[in-house]
C-alpha positions in Angstrom: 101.2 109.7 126.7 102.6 111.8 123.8 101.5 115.1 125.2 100.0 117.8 127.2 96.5 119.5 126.9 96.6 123.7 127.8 93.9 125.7 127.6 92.8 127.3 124.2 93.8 130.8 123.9 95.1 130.6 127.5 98.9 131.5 127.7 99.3 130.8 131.4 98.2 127.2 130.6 100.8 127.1 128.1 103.3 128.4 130.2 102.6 125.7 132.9 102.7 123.0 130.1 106.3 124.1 129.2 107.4 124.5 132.4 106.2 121.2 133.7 108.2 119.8 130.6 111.5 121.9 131.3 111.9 120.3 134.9 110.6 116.9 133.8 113.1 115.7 131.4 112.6 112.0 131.7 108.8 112.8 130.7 109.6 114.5 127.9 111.5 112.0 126.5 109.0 109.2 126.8 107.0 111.6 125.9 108.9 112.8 122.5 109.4 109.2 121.8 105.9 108.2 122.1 104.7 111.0 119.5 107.5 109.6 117.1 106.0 106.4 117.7 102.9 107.6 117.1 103.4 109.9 113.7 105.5 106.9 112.2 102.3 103.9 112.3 99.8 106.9 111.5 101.3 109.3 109.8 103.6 108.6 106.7 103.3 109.6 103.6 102.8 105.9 102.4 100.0 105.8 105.2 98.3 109.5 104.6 98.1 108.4 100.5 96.8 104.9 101.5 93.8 106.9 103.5 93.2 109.6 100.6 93.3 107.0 97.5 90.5 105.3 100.0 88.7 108.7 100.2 88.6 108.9 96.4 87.3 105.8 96.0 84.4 105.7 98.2 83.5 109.3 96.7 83.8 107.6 92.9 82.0 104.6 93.7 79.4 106.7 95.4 79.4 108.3 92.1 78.8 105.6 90.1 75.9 104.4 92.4 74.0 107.3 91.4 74.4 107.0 87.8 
């Protein structure tokens, strides 16, 4: 778990989210560590250009299926 879900546009659910985090500080650690976890095998910048150049290249050899 690497998160909480609140209600859009809803700030009591918000509220309760933060508050639940504020008296559960073990949670939030796993918690904090978890998203780390998470953002460092999905998210680096070595990761993110990886996905784009991929992007780019299925749109050029799309390209070059229609010429």
């Amino acid at each position: 778990l690497d998160g909480l879900l609140f209600t859009y546009e809803d700030p009591e659910s918000l509220a309760q989210a933060i508050l639940y985090l504020l008296g559960h500080p073990q949670e939030r650690a796993k918690m904090g560590n978890a998203g780390l976890k998470k953002v460092m095998e999905n998210y680096t910048w070595e990761i993110v250009a990886d996905r784009i150049r991929d992007v780019y290249t299925k749109v050029i050899n799309l390209k070059n299926d229609f010429d």
